[in-house]
N, C-alpha and C positions, 0 to 999 in steps of 0.2 A: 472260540472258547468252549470249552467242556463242564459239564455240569454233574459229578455225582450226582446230584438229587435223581436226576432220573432213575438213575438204577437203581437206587436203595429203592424207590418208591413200586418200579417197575417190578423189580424182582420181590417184595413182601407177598405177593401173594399170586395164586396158582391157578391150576384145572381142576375140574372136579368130573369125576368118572363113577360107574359103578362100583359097588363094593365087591371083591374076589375073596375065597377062602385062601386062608393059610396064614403067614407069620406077619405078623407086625411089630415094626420098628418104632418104639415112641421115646420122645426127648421130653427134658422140662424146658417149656418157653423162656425165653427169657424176659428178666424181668418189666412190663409195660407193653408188651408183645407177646399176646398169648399164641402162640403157634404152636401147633402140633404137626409132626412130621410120620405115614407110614408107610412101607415099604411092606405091599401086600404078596404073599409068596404064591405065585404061580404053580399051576399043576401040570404046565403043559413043559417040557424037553425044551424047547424055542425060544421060552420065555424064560424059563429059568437062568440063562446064561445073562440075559439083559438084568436081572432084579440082581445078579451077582456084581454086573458093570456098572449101574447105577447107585447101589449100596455101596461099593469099596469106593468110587469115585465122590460120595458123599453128596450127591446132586441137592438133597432139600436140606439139608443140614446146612448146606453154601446159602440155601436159598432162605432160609431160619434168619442165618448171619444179617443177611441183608437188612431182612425184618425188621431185625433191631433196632435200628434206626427209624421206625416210625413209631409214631402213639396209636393203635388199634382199638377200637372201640370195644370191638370184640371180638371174639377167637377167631380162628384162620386153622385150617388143615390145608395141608400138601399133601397130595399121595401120589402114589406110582399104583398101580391095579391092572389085572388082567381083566380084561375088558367083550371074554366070549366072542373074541375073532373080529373087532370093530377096532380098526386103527382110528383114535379119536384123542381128543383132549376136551377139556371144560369146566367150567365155573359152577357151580350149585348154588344160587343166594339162601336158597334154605337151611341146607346144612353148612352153609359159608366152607366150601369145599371145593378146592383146584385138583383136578383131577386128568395124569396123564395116563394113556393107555401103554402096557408094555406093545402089544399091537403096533400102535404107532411106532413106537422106538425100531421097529422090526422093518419097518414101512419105509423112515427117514435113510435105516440103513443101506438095504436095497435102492434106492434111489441115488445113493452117494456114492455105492461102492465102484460100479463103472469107473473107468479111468477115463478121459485124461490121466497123462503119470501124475500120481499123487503119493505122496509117501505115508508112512505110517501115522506123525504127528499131523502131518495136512488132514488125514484122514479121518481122524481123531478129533479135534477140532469142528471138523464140520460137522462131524454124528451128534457132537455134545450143543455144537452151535443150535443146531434143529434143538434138540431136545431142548435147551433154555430158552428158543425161540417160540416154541409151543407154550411153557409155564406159563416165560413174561406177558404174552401176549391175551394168556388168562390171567394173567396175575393184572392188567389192566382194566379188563372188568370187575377181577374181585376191587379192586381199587375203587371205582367209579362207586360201586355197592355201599362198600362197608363208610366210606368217607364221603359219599353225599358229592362228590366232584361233580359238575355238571360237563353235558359233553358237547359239544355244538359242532353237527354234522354227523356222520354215521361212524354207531361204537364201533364195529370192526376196523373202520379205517386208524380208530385212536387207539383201541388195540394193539394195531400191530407198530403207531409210530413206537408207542411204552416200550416193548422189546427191542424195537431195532435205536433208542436213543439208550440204553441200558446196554444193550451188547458192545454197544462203540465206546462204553468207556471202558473195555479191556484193551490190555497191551497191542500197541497199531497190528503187531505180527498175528495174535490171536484172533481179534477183531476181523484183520482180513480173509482169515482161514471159516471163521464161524459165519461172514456175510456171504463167502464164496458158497459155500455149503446151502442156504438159503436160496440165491438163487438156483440153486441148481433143482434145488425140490420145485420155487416158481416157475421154473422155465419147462419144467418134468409133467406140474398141474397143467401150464397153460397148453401142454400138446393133446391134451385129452378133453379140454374145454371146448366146446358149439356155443354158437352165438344163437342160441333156442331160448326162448320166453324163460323159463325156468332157473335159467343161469343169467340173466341178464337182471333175472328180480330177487336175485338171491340178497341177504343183505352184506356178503360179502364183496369186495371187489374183485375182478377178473386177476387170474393169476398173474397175470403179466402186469396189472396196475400193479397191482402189490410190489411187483417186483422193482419197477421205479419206484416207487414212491422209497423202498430200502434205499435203489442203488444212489440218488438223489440224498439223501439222509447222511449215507455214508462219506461221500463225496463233500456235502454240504460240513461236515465235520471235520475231514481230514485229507485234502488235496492230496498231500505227499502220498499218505497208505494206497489210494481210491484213485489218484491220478489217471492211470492207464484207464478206468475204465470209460473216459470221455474218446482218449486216442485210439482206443481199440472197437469204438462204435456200440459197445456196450450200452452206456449210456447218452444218451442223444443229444448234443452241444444245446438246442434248442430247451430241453430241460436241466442242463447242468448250469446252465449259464441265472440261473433260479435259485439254485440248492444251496447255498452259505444263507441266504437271506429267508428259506423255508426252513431249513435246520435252527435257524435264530429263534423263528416263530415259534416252532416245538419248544427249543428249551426255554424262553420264556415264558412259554403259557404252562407248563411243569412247575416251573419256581414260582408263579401269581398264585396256582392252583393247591400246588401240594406245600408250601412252606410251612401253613400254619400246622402241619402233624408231622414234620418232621423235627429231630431232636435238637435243639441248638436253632433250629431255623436252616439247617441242609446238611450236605450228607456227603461224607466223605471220600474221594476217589479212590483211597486206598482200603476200605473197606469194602466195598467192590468187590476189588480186585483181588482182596485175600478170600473174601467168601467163594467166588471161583476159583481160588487156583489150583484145587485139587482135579475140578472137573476134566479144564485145558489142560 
């Protein structure tokens, strides 16, 4: 079973990054959801091209939509920002502010673009996948902030479950294209990770966890989409044979947790899906 709530929830809120000079993009929130959304104009040639791809594709405006669906205590910024050469993303609890780097956008792309044959929408898809995979995954910490959620176990790891149970309720075709994209940046981190003190105490988990714990998620969701990746060795029969009944866990600890601030008491799967569909 599939649960909007998580994505409305997952997607309200974002990274929070340094401020960049230049133009800014601002919306009226809608009404019980104060959001503000900017799109800060880059100076650099590189970046300009990304603030042009992320503006027409309407990334926070999708990500606004979402919002909607929650009762917010208080305001919420999104922004996109040039970021002085730090491909990064993040949350600011002070100035309650998701913050992604165009940097990063630059980073996911590069990582993606290598073939395997992939086509233009494949391709497409995964670039934006990363990029909502960054937001949601700050958009889980602003969550945890702004709404007092409690976490039990490490934020990063519930982090990233927010973005990857949010991405799985787009269309199975999209979902596959934007999970595929994902791992390829985990599989991209885990080759540059050492098992050195430093990286083992980070409070992140290792690239390659992360990456199960997605591919697990996904699988746990939807056999049919995610199938192959048990018979293709991808994911490891030892951990997939877990994944419907870990995926269950996620989305019921979402709905115990987040019901009371969501509208109605949950959250539509087609609102979702229209707040993305300009991205995919």
């Amino acid at each position: 079973m599939r649960c909007a709530l998580a994505i409305i929830i997952a997607s309200t809120l974002l990274l929070g990054a340094g401020p960049s000079r230049g133009e800014s993009h601002r919306r009226s929130p809608s009404p019980g959801a104060p959001v503000r959304v900017f799109y800060d104009r880059p100076l650099k040639a590189e970046s300009l091209a990304i603030y042009r791809s992320v503006k027409s594709h309407r990334v926070l405006e999708g990500l606004r939509e979402v919002a909607a669906g929650l009762r917010l205590p208080r305001s919420l910024t999104f922004r996109f920002a040039a970021c002085r050469g730090a491909a990064d993303a993040w949350y600011e609890p002070e100035t309650r502010t998701v913050t992604v780097c165009y940097e990063y956008v630059r980073e996911v792309k590069d990582r993606v673009s290598p073939p395997p044959v992939r086509t233009g929408a494949e391709r497409q898809d995964a670039v934006f996948g990363l990029v909502a995979q960054a937001f949601l995954h700050e958009t889980g910490h602003a969550l945890f902030h702004l709404l007092e959620v409690p976490v039990l176990g490490r934020e990063e790891d519930a982090a990233d479950q927010f973005a990857a149970l949010v991405l799985l309720e787009l269309p199975p075709g999209q979902a596959r294209h934007a999970v595929d994209g994902i791992a390829r940046l985990f599989r991209s981190l885990a080759a540059e990770e050492r098992a050195e003190p430093a990286v083992l105490a980070d409070d992140h988990s290792l690239a390659l966890q992360r990456l199960y714990g997605l591919l697990c998620l996904a699988y746990g969701a939807d056999r049919r989409t995610f199938g192959d990746l048990v018979a293709s060795g991808a994911l490891p029969r030892s951990r997939a044979r877990l994944c419907r009944a870990e995926y269950g866990l996620a989305m019921d600890a979402l709905h115990k947790l987040l019901r009371p601030h969501l509208r109605g008491g949950r959250l539509e799967r087609e609102r979702v899906r229209r707040a993305f569909r300009g991205m995919f």
